[in-house]
C-alpha positions as CSV (number, residue, x, y, z in Angstrom):
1,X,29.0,27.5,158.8
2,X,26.4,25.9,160.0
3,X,24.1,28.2,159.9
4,X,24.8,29.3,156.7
5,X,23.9,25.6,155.6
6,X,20.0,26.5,156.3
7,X,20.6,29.4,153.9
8,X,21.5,27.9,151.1
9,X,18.6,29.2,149.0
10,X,19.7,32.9,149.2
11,X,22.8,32.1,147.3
12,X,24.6,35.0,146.6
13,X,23.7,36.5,149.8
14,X,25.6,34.0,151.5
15,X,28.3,34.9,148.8
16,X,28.9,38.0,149.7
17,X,29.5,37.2,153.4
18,X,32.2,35.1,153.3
19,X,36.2,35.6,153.0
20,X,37.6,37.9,150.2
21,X,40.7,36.2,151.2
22,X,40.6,33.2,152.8
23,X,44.6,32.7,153.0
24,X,44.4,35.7,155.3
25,X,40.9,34.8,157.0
26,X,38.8,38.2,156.6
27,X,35.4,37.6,157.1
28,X,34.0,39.9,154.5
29,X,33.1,43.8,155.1
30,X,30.1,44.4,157.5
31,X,28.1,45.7,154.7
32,X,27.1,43.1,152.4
33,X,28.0,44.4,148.9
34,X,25.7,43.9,145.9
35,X,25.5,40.5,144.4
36,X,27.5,40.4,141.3
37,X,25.2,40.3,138.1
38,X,25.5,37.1,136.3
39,X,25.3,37.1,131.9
40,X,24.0,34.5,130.3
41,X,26.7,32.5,128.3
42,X,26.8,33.2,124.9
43,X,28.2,30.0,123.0
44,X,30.2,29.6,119.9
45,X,33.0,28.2,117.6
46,X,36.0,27.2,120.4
47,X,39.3,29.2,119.9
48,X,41.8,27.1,118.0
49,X,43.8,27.0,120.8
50,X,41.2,25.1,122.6
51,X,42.0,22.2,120.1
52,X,38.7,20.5,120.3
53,X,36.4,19.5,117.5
54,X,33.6,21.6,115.6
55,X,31.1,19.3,117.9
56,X,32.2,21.3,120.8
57,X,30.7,25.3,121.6
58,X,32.2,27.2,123.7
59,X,31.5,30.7,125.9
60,X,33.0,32.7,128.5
61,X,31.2,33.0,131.6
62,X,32.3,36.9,133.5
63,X,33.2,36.5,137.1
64,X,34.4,39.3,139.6
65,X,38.1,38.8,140.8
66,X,37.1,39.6,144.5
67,X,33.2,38.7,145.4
68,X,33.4,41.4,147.7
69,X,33.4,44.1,145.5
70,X,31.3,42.5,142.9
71,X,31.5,45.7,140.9
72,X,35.6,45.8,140.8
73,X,37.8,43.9,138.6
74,X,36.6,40.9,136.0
75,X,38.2,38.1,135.0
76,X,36.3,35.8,132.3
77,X,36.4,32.1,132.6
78,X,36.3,30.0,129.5
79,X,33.8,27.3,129.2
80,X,32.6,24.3,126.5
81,X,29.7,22.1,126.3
82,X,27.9,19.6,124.1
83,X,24.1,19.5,124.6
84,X,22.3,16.2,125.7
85,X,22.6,13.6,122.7
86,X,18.8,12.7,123.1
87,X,16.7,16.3,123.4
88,X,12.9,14.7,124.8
89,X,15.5,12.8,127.9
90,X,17.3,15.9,129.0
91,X,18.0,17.1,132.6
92,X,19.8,19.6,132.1
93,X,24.0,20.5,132.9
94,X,26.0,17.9,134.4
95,X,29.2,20.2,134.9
96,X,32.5,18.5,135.7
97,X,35.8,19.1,137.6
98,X,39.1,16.8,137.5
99,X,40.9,18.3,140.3
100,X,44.3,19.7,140.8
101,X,43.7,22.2,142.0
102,X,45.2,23.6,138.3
103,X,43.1,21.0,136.4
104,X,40.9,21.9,133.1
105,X,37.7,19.9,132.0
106,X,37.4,21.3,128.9
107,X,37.8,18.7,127.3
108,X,34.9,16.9,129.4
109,X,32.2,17.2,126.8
110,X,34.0,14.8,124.4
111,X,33.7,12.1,127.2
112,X,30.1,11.6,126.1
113,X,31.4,9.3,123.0
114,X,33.1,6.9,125.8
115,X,31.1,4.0,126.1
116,X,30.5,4.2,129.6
117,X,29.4,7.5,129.6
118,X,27.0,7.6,126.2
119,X,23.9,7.1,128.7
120,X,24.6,9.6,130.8
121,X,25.2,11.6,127.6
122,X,21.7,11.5,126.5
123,X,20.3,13.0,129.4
124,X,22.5,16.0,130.3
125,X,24.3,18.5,129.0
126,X,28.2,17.7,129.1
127,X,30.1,20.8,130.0
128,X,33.3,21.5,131.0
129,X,35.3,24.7,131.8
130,X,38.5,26.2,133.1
131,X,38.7,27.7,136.7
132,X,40.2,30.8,137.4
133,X,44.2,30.7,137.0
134,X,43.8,27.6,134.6
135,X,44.4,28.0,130.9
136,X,42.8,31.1,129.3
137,X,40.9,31.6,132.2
138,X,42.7,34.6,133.9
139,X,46.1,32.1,133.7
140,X,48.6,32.5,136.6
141,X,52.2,32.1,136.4
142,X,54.8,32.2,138.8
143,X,58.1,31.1,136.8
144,X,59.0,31.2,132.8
145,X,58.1,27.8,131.5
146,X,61.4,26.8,129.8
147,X,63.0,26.7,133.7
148,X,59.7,25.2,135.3
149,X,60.8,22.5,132.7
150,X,64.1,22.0,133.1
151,X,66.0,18.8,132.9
152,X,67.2,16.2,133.9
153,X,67.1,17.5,137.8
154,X,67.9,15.6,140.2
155,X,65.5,14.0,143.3
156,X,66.8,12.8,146.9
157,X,64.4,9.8,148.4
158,X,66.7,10.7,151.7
159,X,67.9,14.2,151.1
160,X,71.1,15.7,151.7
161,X,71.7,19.1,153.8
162,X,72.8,20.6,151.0
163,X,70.2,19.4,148.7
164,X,67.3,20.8,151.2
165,X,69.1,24.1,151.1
166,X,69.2,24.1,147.3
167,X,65.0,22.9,147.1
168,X,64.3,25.4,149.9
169,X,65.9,28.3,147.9
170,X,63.9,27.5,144.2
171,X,60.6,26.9,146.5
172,X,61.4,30.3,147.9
173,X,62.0,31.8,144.6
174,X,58.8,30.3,143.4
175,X,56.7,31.9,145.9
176,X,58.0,35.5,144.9
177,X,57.4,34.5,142.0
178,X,54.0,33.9,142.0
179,X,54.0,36.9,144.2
180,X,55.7,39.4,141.3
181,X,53.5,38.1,138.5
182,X,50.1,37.9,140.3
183,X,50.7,41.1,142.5
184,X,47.7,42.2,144.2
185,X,45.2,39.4,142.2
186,X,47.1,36.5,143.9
187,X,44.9,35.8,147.0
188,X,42.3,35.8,144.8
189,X,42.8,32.2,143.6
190,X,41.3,30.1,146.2
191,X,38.9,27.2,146.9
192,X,36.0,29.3,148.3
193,X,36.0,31.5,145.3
194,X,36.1,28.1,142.7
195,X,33.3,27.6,144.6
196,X,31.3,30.4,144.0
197,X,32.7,31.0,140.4
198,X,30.8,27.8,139.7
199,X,27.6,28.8,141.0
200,X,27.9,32.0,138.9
201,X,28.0,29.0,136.2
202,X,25.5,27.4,137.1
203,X,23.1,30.6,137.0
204,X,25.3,31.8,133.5
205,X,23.7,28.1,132.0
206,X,20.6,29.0,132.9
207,X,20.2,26.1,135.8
208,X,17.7,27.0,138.8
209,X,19.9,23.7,140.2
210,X,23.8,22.4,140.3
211,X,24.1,18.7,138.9
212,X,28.0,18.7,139.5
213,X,30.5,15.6,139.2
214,X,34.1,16.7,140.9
215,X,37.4,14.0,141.3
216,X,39.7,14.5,143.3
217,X,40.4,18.8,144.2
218,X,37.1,18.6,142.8
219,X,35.6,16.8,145.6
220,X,37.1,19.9,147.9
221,X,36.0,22.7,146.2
222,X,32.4,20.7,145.4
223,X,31.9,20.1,148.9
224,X,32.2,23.9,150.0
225,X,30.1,25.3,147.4
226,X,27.4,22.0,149.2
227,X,28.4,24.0,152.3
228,X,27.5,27.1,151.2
229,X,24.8,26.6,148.8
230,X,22.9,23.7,149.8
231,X,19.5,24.6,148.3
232,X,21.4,25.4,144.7
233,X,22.5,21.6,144.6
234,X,20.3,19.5,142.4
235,X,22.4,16.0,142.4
236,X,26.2,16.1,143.2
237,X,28.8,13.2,143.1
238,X,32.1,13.2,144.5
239,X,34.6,11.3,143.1
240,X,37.9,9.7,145.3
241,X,37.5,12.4,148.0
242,X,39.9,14.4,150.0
243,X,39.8,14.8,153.7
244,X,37.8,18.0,154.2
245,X,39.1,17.9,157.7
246,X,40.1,22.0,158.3
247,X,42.9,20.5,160.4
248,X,43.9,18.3,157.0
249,X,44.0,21.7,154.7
250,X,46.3,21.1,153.1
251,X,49.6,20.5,155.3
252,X,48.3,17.1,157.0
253,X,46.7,16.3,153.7
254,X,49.5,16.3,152.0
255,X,52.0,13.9,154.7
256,X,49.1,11.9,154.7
257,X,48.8,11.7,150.9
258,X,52.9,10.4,151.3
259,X,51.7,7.3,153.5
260,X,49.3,6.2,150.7
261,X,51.2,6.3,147.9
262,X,53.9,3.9,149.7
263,X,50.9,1.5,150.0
264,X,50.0,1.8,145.8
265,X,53.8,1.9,145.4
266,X,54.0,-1.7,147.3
267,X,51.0,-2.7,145.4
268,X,52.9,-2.3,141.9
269,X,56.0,-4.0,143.2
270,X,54.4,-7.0,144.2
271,X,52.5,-6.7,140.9
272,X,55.9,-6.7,138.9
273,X,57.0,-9.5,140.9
274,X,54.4,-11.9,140.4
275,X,55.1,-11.6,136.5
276,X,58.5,-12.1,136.3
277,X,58.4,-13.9,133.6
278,X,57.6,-11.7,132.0
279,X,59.1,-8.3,133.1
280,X,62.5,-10.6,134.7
281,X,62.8,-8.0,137.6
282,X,62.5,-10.0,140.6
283,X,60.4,-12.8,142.1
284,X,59.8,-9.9,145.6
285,X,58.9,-6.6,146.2
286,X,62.3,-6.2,147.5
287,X,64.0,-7.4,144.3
288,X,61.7,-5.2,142.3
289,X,62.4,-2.1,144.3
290,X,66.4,-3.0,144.0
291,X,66.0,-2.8,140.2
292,X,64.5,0.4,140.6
293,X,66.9,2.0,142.8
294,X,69.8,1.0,140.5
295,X,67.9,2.6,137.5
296,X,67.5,5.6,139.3
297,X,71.3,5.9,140.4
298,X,72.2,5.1,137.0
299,X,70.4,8.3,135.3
300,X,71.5,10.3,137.8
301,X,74.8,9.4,136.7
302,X,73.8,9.1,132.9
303,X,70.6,10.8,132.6
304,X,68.6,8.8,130.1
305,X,68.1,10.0,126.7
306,X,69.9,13.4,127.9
307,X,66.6,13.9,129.3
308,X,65.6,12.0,131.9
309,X,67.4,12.1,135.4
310,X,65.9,11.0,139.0
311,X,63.1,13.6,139.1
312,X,61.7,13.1,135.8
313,X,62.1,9.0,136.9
314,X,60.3,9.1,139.8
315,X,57.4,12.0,138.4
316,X,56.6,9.2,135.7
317,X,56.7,6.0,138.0
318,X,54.3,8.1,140.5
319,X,52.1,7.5,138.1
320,X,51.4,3.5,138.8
321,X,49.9,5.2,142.4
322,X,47.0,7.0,140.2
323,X,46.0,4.5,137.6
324,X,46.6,0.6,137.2
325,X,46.7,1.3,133.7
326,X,50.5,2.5,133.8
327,X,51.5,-0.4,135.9
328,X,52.4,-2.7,132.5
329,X,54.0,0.5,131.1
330,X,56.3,1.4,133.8
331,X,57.2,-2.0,134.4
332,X,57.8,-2.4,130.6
333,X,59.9,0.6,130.3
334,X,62.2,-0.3,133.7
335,X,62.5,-3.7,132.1
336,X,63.7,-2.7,128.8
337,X,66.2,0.0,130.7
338,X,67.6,-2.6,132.6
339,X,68.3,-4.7,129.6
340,X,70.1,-2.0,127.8
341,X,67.3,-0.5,125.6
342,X,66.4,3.2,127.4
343,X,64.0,4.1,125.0
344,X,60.6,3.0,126.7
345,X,61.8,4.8,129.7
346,X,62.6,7.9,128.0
347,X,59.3,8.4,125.8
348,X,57.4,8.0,129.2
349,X,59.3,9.8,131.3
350,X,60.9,12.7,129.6
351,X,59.4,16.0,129.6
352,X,57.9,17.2,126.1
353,X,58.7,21.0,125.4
354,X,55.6,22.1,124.0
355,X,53.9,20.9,127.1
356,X,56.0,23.3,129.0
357,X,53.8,26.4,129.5
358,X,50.6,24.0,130.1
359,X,52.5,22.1,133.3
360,X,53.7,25.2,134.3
361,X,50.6,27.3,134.3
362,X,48.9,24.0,136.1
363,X,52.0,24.1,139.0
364,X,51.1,27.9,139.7
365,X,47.4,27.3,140.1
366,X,47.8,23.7,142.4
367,X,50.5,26.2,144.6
368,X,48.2,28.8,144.6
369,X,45.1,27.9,145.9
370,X,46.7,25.4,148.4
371,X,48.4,27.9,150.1
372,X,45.6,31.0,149.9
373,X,43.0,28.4,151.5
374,X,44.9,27.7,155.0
375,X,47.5,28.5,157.1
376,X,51.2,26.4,156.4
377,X,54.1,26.4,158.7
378,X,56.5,28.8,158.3
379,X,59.0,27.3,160.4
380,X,61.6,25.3,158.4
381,X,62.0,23.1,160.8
382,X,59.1,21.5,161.1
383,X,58.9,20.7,157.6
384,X,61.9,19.0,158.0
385,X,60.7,17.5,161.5
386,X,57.4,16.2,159.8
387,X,58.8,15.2,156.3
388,X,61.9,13.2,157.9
389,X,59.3,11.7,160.1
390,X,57.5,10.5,157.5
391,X,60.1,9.1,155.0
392,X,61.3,6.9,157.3
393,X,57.6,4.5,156.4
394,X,57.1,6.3,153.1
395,X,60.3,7.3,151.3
396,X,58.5,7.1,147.4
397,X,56.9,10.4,147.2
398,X,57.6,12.3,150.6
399,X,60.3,14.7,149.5
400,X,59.5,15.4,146.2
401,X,55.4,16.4,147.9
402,X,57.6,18.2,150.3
403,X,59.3,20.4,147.4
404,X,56.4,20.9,145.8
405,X,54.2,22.3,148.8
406,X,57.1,24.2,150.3
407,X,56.7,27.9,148.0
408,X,53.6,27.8,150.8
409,X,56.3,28.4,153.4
410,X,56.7,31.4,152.3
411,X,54.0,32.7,150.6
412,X,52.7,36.8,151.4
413,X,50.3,37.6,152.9
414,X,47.2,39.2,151.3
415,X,48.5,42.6,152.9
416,X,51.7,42.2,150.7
417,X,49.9,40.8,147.7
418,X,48.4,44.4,147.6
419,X,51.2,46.5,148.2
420,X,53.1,44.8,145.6
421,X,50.1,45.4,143.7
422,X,50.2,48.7,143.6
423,X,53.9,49.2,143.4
424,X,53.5,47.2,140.0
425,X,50.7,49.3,138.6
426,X,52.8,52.7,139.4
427,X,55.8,51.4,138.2
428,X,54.4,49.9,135.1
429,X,53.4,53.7,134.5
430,X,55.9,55.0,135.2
431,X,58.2,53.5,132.8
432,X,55.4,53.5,129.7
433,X,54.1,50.7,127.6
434,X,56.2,48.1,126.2
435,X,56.1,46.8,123.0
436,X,52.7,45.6,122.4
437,X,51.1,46.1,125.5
438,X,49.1,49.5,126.4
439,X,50.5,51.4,129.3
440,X,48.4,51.0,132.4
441,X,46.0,54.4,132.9
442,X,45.0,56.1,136.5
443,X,42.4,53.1,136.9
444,X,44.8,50.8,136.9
445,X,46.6,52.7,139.8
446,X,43.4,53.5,141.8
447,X,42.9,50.0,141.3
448,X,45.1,48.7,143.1
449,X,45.3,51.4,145.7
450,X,41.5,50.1,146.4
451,X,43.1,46.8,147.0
452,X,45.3,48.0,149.4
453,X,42.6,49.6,151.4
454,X,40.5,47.2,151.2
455,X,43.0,44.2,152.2
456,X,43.8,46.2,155.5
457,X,40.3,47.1,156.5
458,X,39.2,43.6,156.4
459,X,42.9,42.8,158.2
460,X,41.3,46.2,161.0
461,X,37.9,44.6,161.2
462,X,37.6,40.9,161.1
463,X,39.5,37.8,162.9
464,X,41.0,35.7,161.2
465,X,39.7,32.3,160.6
466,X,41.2,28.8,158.9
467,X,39.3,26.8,155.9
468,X,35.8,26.3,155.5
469,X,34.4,24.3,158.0
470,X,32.5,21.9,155.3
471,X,29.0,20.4,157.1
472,X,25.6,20.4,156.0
473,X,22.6,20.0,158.5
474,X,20.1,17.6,158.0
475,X,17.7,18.4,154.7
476,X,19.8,21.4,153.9
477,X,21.1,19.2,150.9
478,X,19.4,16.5,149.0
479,X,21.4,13.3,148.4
480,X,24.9,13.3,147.5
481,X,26.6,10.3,146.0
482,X,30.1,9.7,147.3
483,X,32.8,7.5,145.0
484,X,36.1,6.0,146.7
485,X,38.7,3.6,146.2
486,X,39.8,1.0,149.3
487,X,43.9,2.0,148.5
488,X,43.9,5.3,146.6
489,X,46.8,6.8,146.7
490,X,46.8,10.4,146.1
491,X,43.2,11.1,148.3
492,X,43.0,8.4,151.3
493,X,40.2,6.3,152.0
494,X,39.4,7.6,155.5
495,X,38.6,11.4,153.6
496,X,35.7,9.9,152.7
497,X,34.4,8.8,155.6
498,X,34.9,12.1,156.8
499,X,33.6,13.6,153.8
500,X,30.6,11.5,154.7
501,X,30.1,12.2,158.4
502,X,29.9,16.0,157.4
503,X,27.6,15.7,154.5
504,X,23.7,14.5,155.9
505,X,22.1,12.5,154.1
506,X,25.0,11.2,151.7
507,X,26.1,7.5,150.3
508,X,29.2,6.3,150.1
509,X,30.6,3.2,147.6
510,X,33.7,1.7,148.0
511,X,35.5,0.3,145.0
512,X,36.6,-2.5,147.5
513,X,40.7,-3.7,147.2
514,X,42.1,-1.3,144.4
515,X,43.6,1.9,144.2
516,X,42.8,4.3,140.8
517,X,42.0,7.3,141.5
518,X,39.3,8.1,139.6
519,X,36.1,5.5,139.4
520,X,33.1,7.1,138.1
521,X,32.3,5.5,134.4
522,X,35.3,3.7,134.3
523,X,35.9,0.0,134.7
524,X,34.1,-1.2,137.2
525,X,30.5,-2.4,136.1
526,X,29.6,-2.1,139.8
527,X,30.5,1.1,140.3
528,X,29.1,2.3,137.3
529,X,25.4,0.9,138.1
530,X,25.6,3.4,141.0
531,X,26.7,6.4,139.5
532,X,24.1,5.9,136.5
533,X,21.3,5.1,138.7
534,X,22.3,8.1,140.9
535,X,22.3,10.6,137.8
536,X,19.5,9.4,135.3
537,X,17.0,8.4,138.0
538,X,17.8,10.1,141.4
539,X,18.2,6.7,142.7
540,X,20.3,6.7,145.9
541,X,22.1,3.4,147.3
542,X,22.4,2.5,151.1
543,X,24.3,4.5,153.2
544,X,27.3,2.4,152.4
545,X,28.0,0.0,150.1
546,X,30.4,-2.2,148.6
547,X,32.2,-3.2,144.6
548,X,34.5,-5.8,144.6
549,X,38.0,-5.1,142.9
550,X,38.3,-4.0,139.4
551,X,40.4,-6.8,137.5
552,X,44.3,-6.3,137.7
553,X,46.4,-5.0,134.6
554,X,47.4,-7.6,132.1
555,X,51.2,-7.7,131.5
556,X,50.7,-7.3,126.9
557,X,49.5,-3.9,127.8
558,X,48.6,-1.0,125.5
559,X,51.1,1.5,124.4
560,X,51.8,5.0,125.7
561,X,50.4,6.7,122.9
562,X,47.1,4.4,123.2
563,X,46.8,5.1,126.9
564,X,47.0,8.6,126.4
565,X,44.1,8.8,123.8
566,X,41.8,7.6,126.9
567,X,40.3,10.7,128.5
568,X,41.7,11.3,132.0
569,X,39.0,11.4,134.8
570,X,41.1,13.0,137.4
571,X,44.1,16.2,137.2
572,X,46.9,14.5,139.1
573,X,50.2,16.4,140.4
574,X,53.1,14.6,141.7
């Protein structure tokens, strides 16, 4: 990988090279294949589905399914934008990524009416788009949404044996799941090729140059496209950065990730704590948590509102680990719970139906890509070594991770993906269209028979190999601004140090003694003079430097329904 940093200007050559599968580690077919052919976007009305205002245009940018047969099977990525606000200042394309993985930024282009972002507005191009898997983007699905959604269900800080059997049965169902409803397109869905599907966006927008701004997954995914195609970057900022370690992806990440949000967990209790008068939970961290743990037997005894048992109570109260901003919420809804009034806690905690399909579609993206990018133990028992291990420091948020990482146990292999593949396509023929859907032809077969082929000749011909190892050599890549909170939770502080060893040339700020995840254009006027400086001038800051804290939450804080009306800068999963 190294040497492919100096290369960086050949772009799709480089491209074509690399892993059709990096969940299985092929290295690509000796024979380069043909660069795909990129269109450029056409832009229009937005879908109503979209649900964004008339001020919004969208397109669909045409991407190939596997890079190395550029020429095989398309899926179309859907994509919006509004153009710089002030025509004679513009740039150019400042594309954006929350995360996730299984995070959309379509709404991103609205963010220019923020005032923190209006500046930056003027200047570039705000465009946002779906990745492949991600809302009409080629959407993946691995369970019906109604059951995804099911509640109240129940959560174990310290789990029963009986309990882990239960949560190792539905991971394993999900993972055949994904594997029925994907078939053969399931390896497909992977960090490498989120990087290159956003260089076929950049060249679909007409950039010679990638101005890109990823949070969180986006910081991942961001830095291997840097890796790979160093002299497309123009200016790129990372945003609360995960380890790109190869030894982190994603197993260590993820116990890591466990460890942090004890520390933001501690952070709210002593918050709640030292207003007590107003929230009347306890003058200690210790007599905040007791509240809590009696809440959370009680709805698993009574589930709140019919709605709302422990998993749904500790998925909302995760929350205080991404973003200050719910820490007044969640201490207001616990309060009023504990005073008799369950209300609060069930508008903020319980599930809404029509969000069903969304969170679901989201969930089979995050479990797809994170387990197609590296190799996860198959042995149960170390999950249940490591995880055990780890709730004994960090009991918050280390089981339910564990649940939802653990369909990577037993994900198939590439190999598999393709026989099942092909077993759908036959069968599908076989027993003739259904009702309103065409019945799949003899290309649909051969497809998928290609697949096969393919899938075990690069199995026959190359070794296999573990995630991209993410580096850049010096000058390969101009400056890269770097963005990371002291005590975030869900992406620790010491990924970006790493982040920043591997990237030459880079600069790192620290939003000193806080936690949100998610700082660009937010709060922090500090922070902010950076990321501005960085973007509408090119203006880089020492190789490390330092913001002091944002302010801490007031207790009169907004409502839910005011809170959700701010546009998120990061996709989160619990």
């Amino acid at each position: 990988m190294r040497a492919l940093a100096l290369y960086g200007t050949i772009g799709s050559l480089v491209l074509s090279a690399l892993a059709t599968a990096p969940a299985d580690g092929a290295t690509g077919a000796s024979a380069a294949p043909p660069a795909p052919v990129v269109h450029p976007i056409s832009f229009g009305r937005c879908a109503p589905v979209e649900h964004l205002p008339s001020t919004v245009e969208c397109g669909t940018l045409t991407v190939p399914l596997d890079y190395a047969r550029p020429e095989g099977k398309k899926i179309k990525l859907t994509v919006s934008r509004i153009r710089a606000t002030a025509p004679k200042e513009r740039q150019g394309a400042l594309i954006f990524n929350p995360g996730g993985p299984g995070g959309s930024s379509m709404e991103f282009p609205l963010y220019g009416s923020l005032p923190e972002w209006r500046r930056t507005a003027r200047a570039y191009d705000f465009v946002g788009y779906a990745p492949r898997g991600v809302g009409r983007s080629a959407p993946l699905s691995c369970q019906d949404p109604e059951k995804f959604a099911k509640a109240p269900s129940d959560s174990q800080v310290h789990p029963t044996e009986a309990f882990k059997r239960h949560k190792t049965a539905q991971a394993k169902a999900y993972a055949q799941g994904c594997a029925r409803r994907a078939g053969a397109d399931l390896p497909f869905y992977n960090s490498v090729n989120n990087a290159r599907d956003l260089d076929m966006l950049r060249a679909g927008l007409g950039e010679r140059k990638l101005t890109f701004m990823g949070a969180s997954y986006g910081t991942y995914f961001g830095a291997v496209y840097a890796t790979l195609f160093p002299g497309h970057v123009r200016r790129m900022i990372f945003d609360s950065i995960v380890d790109p370690d190869p030894r982190q992806i994603w197993y260590r990440n993820n116990l890591d990730q466990n460890v942090s949000f004890e520390g933001r967990w501690n952070d709210w209790r002593r918050w709640v704590a030292k207003h007590h008068d107003v929230y009347r939970l306890g003058t200690s961290a210790q007599a905040v948590q007791r509240a809590y743990d009696t809440v959370l037997q009680q709805v698993r005894k009574h589930p709140a509102g019919g709605k709302v048992g422990p998993a749904q109570l500790q998925a909302s109260f995760l929350n205080v680990g991404y973003n200050d901003a719910y820490w007044p919420l969640r201490a207001k809804a616990l309060a009023e719970y504990v005073r008799g009034n369950p209300k609060p806690l069930t508008t903020q905690a319980a599930a809404h139906r029509e969000d069903a399909a969304d969170a679901e579609n989201s969930n089979a993206v995050y479990t797809a890509v994170e387990c197609n990018d590296a190799a996860w133990p198959r042995d149960l028992r170390t999950w249940d070594r490591d995880n055990t291990d780890v709730a004994r420091v960090a009991p918050f948020a280390t089981w339910d991770n564990a649940w939802m990482n653990l369909p990577c146990a037993f994900w198939p292999r590439p190999a598999d993906s393709a026989a099942d593949g092909l077993t759908a396509a036959v069968g599908k023929a076989a027993d003739g269209p259904s009702k309103g859907t065409p019945a799949p032809g003899g290309d649909d077969i051969a497809e998928a028979a290609r697949q096969v082929a393919a899938t075990e000749a690069d199995g026959a011909l190359h070794r296999r190999h573990g995630p991209v190892d993410i580096r850049t050599a010096p000058g390969a890549l101009p400056p890269v601004l770097l963005l990371a909170a002291e005590r975030d939770g869900a992406t620790p502080y010491p990924g970006a140090l790493e982040l920043q060893r591997r990237l030459s040339g880079s600069s790192l700020v620290t939003e000193q003694g806080s936690g949100t995840h998610g700082i660009a254009l937010g709060d922090n006027a500090c922070v902010n003079k950076y990321t501005e400086a960085y973007l509408l001038d090119g203006k880089m800051p020492a190789h490390r430097v330092y913001c002091g804290p944002r302010a801490e939450p007031r207790p009169d804080a907004q409502s839910e329904r005011s809170l959700r009306s701010l546009k998120p800068h990061v996709a989160v999963h619990p």
